[in-house]
Each structure stands twice: as structure tokens, then as C-alpha cells.
C-alpha positions, 0 to 999 in steps of 0.5 A: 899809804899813798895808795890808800889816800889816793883811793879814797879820793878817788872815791869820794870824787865818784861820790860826788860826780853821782851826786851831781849827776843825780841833781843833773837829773831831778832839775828842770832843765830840757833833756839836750841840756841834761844829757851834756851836763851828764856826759861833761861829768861822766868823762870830766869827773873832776873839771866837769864836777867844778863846772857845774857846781860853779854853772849848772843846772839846780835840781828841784830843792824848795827852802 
């Protein structure tokens, strides 16, 4: 059972961390400052995840 639970929070976890890559991308922010937003995600998933949604570039998202 902890096995299963852990999988899916590793899942959703990778989920997210495309999510936030791909808004990484669409946002207008210069290309030095996406590739290290990027990498911070990759090889931070979950740390690198928070500091985005908390400090990140927006992606291009008109209300």
C-alpha cells in the first residue's frame, strides 16, 4: 500500500514540475532566466516547484 501512495505522489509531483516547466516557457522572460528556472525545476522537483510558484516567471495568461 505505501508503495502505491508513493507512486502516486511521485506522479503527480512530475506532473506538476511539466506544468510549471511548460509555463516557464510560454512566459516572457529572457532565455538565461528560463533555462535556470527550468534546470532549478528539473533537478529540484519539489523545492524547485515551490520556488516558482512562490518567485517565478508567468507565463502569458490574460484574464
Amino acid at each position: 500500500m505505501g508503495s502505491t501512495f508513493n507512486s502516486l505522489v511521485g506522479l503527480i509531483i512530475l506532473a506538476l514540475d511539466i506544468w510549471a516547466i511548460l509555463n516557464v516557457i510560454k512566459s516572457g522572460s529572457t532565455l538565461g532566466i528560463k533555462v535556470l528556472w527550468i534546470l532549478l525545476i528539473a533537478l529540484l522537483p519539489v523545492v524547485g516547484l515551490v520556488i516558482w510558484a512562490i518567485a517565478g516567471p508567468r507565463g502569458n495568461v490574460r484574464i
